[in-house]
Structure formats: C-alpha cells, structure tokens
C-alpha positions as CSV (number, residue, x, y, z in Angstrom):
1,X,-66.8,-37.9,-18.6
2,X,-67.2,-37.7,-22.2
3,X,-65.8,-35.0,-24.2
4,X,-68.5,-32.3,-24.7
5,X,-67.2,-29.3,-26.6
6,X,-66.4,-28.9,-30.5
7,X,-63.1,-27.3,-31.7
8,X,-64.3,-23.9,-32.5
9,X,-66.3,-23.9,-28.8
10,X,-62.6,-24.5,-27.0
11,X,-60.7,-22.2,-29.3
12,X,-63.0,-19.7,-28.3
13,X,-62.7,-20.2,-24.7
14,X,-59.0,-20.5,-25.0
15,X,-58.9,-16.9,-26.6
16,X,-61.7,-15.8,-24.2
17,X,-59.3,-17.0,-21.4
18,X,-56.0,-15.7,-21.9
19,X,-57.5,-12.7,-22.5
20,X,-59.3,-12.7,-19.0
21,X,-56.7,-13.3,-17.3
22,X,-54.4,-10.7,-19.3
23,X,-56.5,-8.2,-17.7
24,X,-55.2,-9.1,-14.2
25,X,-51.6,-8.0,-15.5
26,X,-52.5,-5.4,-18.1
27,X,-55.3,-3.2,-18.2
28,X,-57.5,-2.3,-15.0
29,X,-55.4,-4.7,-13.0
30,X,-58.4,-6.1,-10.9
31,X,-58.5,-9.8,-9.6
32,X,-61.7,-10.0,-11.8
33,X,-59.0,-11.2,-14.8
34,X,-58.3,-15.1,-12.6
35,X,-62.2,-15.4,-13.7
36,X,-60.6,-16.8,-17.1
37,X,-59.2,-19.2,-15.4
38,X,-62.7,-21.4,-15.9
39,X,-62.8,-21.3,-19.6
40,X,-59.3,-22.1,-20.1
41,X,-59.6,-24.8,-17.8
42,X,-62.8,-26.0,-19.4
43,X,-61.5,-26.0,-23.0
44,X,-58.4,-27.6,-22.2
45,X,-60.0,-30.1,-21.0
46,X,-62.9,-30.2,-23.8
47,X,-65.6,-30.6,-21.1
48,X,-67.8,-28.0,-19.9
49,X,-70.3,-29.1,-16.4
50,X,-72.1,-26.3,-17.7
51,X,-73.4,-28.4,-21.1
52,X,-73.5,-32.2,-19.3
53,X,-76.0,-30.5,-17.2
54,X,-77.9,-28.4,-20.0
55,X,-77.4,-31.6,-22.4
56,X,-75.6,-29.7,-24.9
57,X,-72.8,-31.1,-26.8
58,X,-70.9,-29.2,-29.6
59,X,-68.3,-31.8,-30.1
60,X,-68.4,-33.6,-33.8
61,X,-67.2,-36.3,-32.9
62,X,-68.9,-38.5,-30.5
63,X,-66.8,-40.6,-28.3
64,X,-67.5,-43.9,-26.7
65,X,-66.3,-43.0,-23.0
C-alpha cells in the first residue's frame, strides 16, 4: 500500500491519539479513550483505508510502491 497521509495529517493524528487514549486513564475513565487507538495506528503507519478508498492523498511526496 502506498503511503497516503502528509506530515502535518499524521502529527495530528498522533496528538489526536494519545490524547484519546489518555482519557481511558485520566479524565471520565470510560473505555471510549482505546478509540485512539485507530489514529495512532493509522499515522504511524502513514496510511489511512479511510483516504485509498475516498482517493485522497495528503502525502507530498509521492512514492513508487
């Protein structure tokens, strides 16, 4: 699969993530928080099934996959 998310997107996500899952710890304390788990995941991986299937692609630099 070819890399579909730009830097900014997966530092977002990354940020949006921890935070998420913070929540499970800290906070309300509700399962909700393992939710955060998808960004993360998506963003450390710089591919989101989300924008292959929507045909977006944030990423700069295009790679040859």
């Amino acid at each position: 699969m070819k890399t579909n998310m730009g830097t900014a997107d997966r530092a977002i996500r990354i940020i949006a993530g921890v935070i998420l899952i913070a929540l499970v710890f800290v906070g309300p304390q509700t399962a909700w928080g393992w939710i955060g788990l998808v960004p993360l995941l998506t963003a450390l991986a710089g591919i989101c099934p989300a924008y292959s299937l929507l045909g977006i692609n944030t990423c700069k630099a295009r790679t040859s996959r």
